[in-house]
C-alpha atoms as an extended CHARMM CRD file, in Angstrom:
* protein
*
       156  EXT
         1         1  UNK       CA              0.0000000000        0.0000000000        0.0000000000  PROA      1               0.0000000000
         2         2  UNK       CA              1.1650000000        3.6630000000       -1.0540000000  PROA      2               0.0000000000
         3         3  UNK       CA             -0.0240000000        7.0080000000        0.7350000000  PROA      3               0.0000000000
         4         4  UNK       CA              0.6050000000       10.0730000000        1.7360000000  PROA      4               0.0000000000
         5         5  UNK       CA              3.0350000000       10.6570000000        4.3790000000  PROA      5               0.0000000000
         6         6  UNK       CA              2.2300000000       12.3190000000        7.4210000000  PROA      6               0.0000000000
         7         7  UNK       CA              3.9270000000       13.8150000000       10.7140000000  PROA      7               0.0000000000
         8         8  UNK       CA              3.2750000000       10.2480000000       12.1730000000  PROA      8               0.0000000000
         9         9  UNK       CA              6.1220000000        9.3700000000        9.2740000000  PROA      9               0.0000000000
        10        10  UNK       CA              8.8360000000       12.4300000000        9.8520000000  PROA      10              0.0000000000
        11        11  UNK       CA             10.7670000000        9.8810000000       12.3560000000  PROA      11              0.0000000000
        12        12  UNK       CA             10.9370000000        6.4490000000        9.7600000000  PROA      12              0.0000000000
        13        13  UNK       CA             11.4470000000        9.3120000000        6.8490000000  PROA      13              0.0000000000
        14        14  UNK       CA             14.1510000000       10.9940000000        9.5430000000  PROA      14              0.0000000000
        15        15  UNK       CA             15.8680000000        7.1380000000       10.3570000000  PROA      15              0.0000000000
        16        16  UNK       CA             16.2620000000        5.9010000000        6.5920000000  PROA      16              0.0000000000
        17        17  UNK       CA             17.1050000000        9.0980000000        5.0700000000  PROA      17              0.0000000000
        18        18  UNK       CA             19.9350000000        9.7180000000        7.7530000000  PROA      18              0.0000000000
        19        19  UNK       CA             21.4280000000        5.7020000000        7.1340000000  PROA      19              0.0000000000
        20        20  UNK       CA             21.3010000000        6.5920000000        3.5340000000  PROA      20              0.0000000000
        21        21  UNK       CA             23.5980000000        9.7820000000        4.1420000000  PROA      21              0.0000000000
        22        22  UNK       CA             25.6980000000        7.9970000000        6.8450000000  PROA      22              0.0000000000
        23        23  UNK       CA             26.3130000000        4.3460000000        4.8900000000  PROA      23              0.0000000000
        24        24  UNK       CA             26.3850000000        4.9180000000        1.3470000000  PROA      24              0.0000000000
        25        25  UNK       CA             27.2820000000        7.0670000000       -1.7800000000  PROA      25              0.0000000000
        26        26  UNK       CA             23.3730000000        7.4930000000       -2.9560000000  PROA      26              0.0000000000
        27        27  UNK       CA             22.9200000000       10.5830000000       -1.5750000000  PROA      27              0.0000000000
        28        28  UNK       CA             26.2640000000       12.9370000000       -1.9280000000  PROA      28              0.0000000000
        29        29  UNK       CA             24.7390000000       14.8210000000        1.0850000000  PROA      29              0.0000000000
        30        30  UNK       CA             27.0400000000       13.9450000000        4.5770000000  PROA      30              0.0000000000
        31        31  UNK       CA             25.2580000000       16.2680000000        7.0650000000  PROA      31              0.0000000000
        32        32  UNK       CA             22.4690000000       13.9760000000        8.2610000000  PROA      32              0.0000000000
        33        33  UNK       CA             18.7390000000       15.2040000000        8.1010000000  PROA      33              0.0000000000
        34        34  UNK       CA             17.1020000000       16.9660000000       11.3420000000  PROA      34              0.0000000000
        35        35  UNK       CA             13.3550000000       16.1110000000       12.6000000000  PROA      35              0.0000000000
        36        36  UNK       CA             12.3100000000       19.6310000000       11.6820000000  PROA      36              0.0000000000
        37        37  UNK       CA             14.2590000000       19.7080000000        8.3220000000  PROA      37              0.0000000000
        38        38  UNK       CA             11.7380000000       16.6590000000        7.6300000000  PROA      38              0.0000000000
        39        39  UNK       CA              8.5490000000       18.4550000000        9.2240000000  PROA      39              0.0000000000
        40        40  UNK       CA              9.1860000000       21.0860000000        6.8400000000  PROA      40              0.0000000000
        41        41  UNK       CA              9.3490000000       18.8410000000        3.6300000000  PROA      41              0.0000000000
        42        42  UNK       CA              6.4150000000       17.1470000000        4.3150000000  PROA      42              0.0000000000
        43        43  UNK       CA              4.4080000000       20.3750000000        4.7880000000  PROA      43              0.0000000000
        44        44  UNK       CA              6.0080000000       21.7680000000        1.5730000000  PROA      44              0.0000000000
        45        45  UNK       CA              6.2410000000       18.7070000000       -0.6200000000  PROA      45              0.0000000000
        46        46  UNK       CA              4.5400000000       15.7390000000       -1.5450000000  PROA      46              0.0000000000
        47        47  UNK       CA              5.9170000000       12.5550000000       -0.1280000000  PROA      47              0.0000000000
        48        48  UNK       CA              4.7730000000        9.1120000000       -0.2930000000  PROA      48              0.0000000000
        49        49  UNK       CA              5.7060000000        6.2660000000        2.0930000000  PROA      49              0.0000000000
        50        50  UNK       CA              5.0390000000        2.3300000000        1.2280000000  PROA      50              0.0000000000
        51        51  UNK       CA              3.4220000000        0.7420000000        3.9280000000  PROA      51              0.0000000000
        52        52  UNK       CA              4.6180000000       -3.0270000000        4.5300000000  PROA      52              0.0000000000
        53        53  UNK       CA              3.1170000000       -5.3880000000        7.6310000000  PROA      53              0.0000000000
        54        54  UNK       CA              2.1870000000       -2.6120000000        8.6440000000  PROA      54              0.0000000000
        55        55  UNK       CA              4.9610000000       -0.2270000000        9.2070000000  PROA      55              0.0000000000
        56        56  UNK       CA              6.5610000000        2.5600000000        6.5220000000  PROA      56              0.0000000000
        57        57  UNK       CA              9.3130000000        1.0790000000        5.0850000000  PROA      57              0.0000000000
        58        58  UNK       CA             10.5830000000        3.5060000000        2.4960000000  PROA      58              0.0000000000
        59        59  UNK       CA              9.3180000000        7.2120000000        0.6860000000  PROA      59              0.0000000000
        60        60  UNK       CA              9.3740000000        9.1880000000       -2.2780000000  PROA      60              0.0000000000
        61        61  UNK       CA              9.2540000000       12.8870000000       -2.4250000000  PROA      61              0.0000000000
        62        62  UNK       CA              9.6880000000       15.3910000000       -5.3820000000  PROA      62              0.0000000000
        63        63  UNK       CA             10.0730000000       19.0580000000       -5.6830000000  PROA      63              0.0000000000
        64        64  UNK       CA             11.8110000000       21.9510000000       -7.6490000000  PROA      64              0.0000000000
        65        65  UNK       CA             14.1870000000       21.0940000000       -9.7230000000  PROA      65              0.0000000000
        66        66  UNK       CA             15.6200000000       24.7180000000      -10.2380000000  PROA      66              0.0000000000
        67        67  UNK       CA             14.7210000000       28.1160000000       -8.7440000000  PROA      67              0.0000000000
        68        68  UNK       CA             13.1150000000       30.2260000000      -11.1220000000  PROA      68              0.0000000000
        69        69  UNK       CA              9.4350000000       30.3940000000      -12.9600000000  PROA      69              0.0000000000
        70        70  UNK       CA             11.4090000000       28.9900000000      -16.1620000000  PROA      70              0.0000000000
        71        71  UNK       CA             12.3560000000       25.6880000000      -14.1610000000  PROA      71              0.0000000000
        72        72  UNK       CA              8.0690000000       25.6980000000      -12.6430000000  PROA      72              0.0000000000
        73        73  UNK       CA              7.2940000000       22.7160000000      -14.7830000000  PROA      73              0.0000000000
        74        74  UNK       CA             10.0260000000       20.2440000000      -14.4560000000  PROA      74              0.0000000000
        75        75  UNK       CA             10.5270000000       18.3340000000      -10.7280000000  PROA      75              0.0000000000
        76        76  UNK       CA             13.6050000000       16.0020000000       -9.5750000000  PROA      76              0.0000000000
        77        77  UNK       CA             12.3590000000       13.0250000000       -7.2580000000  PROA      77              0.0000000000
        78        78  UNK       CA             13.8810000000       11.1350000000       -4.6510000000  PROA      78              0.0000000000
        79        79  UNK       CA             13.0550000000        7.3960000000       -3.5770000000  PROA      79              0.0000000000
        80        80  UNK       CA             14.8080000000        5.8340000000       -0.4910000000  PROA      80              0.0000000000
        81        81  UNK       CA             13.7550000000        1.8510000000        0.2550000000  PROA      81              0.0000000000
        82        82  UNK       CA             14.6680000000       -0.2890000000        3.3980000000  PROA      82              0.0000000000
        83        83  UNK       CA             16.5350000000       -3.1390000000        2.1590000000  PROA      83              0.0000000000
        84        84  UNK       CA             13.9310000000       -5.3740000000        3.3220000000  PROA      84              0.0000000000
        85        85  UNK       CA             11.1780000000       -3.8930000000        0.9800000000  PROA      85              0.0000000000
        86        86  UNK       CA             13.6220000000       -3.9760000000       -2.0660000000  PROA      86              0.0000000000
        87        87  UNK       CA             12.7180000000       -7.0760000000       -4.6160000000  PROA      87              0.0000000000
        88        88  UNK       CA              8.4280000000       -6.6320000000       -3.8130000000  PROA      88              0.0000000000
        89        89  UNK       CA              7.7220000000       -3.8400000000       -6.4790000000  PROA      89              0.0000000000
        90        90  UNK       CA              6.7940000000       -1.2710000000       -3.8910000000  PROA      90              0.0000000000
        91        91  UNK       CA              9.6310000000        1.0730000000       -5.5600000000  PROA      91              0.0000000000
        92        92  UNK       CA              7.6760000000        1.0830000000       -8.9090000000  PROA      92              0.0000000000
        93        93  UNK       CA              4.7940000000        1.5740000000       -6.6600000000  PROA      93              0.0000000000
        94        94  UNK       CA              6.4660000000        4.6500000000       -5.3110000000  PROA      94              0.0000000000
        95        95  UNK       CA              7.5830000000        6.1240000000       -8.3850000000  PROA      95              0.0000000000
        96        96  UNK       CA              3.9980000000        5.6530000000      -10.0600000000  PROA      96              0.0000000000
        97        97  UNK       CA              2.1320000000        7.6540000000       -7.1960000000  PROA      97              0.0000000000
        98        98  UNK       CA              4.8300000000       10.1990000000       -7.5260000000  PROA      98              0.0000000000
        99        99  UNK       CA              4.4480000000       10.4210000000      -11.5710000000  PROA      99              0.0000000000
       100       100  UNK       CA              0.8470000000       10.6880000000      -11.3540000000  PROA      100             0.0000000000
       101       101  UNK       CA              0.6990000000       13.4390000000       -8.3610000000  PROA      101             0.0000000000
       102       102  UNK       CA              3.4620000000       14.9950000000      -10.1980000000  PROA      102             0.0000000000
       103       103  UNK       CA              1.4910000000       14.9610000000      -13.6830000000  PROA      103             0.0000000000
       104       104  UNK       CA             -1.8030000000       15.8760000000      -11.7150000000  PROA      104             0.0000000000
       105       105  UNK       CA              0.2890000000       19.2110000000       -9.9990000000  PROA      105             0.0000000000
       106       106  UNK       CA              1.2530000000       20.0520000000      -14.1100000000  PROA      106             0.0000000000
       107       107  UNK       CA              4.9910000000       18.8950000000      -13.8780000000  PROA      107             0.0000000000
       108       108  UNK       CA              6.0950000000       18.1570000000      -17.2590000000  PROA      108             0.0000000000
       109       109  UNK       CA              9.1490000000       16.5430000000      -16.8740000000  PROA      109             0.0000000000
       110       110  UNK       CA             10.6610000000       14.5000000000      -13.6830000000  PROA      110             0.0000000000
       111       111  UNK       CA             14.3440000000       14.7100000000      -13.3030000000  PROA      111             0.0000000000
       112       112  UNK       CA             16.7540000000       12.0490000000      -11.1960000000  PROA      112             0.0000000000
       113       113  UNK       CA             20.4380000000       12.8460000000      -10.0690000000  PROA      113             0.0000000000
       114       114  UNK       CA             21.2740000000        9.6670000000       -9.6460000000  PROA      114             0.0000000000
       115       115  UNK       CA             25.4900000000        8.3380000000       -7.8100000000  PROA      115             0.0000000000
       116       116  UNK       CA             27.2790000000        6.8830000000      -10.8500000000  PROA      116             0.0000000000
       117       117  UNK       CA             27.9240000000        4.2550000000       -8.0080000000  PROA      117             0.0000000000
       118       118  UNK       CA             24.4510000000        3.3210000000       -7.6360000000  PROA      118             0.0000000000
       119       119  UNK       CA             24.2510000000        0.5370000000      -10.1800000000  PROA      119             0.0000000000
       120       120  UNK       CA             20.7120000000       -0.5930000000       -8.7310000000  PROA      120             0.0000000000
       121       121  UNK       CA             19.0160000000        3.1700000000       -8.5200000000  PROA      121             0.0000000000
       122       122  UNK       CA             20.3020000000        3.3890000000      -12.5650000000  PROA      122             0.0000000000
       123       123  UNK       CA             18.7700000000        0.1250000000      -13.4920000000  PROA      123             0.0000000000
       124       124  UNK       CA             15.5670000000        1.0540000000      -11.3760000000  PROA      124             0.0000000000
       125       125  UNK       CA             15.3840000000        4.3580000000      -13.0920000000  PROA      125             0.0000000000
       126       126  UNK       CA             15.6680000000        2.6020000000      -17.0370000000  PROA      126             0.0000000000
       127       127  UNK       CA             13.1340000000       -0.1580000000      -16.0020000000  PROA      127             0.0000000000
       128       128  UNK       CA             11.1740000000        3.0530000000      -15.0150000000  PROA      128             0.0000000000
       129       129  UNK       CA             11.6900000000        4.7680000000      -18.6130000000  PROA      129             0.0000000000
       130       130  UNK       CA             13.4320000000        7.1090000000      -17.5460000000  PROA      130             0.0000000000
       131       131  UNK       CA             16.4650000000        8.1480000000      -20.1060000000  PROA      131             0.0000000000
       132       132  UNK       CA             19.6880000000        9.3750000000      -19.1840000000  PROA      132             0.0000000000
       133       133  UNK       CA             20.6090000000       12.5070000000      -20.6070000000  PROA      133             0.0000000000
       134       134  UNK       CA             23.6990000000       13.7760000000      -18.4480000000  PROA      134             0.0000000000
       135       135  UNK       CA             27.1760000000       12.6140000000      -16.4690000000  PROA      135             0.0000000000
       136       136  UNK       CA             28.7500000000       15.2650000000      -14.6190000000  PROA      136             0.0000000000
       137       137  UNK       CA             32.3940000000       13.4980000000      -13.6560000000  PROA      137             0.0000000000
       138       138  UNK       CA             33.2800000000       13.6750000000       -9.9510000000  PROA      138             0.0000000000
       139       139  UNK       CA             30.4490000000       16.5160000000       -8.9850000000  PROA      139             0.0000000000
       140       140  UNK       CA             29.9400000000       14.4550000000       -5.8380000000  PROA      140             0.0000000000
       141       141  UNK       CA             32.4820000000       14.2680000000       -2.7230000000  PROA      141             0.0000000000
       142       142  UNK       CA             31.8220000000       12.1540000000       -0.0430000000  PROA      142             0.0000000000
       143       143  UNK       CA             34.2410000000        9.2530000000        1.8620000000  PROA      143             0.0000000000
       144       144  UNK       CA             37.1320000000       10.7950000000        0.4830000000  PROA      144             0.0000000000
       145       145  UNK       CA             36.4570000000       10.5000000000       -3.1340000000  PROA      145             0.0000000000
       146       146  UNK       CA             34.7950000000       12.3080000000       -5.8690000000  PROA      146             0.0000000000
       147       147  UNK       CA             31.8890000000       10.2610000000       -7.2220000000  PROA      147             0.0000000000
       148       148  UNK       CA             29.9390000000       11.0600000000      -11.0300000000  PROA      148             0.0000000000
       149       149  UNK       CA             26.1900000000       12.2400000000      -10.8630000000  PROA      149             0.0000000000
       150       150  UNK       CA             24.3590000000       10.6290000000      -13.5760000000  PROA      150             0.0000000000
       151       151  UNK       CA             21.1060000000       12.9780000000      -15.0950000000  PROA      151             0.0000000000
       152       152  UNK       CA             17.8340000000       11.3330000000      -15.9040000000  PROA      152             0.0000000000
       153       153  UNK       CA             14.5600000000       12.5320000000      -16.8620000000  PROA      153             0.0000000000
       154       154  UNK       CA             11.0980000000       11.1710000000      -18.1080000000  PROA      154             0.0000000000
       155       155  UNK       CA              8.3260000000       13.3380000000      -19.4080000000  PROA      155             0.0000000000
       156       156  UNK       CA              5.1210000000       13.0520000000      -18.0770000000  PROA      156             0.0000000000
């Protein structure tokens, strides 16, 4: 089951987001994620959370992809799974509700930055239709070494 995340979800959306940033290279960011920093995204943006025996086991959020009234119709996404969701199609799930809310909202065109180190998120996002269109070498730094951003984007 898919819905809409609510303040009930900030501290599962708080827990995975902040292993993502403190385990691995999907996320360049290294400054982990504060309660309120969450609280704020889910008032601003729309984020989904998979719910799985029960508990949320994942989310997806999107949002601006640029500043600027230019950049108003394009949106880059972010999807985040517990490793014991992965394999049960819930992140196709995910990126469904957020293509149609996205489409629904009048986004055009949804945008991925994707770790050139995240073989899995790349194959995810092709399976998805999604087309790369951009590799920015070594854009990333994080555990000592520079790491490629890979550009995708599917139009809605």
């Amino acid at each position: 089951m898919i819905r809409a995340a609510t303040a009930q979800d900030a501290p599962e959306v708080l827990s995975l987001w902040n292993e993502v940033i403190a385990e691995t290279t999907i996320t360049f960011t290294a400054t982990p994620k504060t309660e309120a920093q969450i609280l704020r995204i889910l008032e601003h943006q729309p984020v989904f959370v998979p719910v799985l025996d029960g508990a949320c086991c994942g989310f997806a959020t999107y949002g601006p992809f640029r500043a600027g009234d230019g950049y108003a119709r394009s949106a880059e996404h972010a999807i985040y799974l517990r490793d014991t969701a992965r394999g049960r199609g819930l992140g196709r799930d995910l990126m469904a509700e957020v293509e149609a809310h996205a489409r629904a909202a009048g986004i055009h065109m949804l945008i991925g930055g994707i770790s050139g180190e995240n073989a899995g998120g790349l194959a995810f996002h092709r399976a998805m239709g999604f087309v790369e269109r951009g590799r920015l070498p070594e854009v990333g730094h994080k555990f000592g070494r520079y790491l490629d951003l890979i550009l995708m984007q599917k139009a809605l």
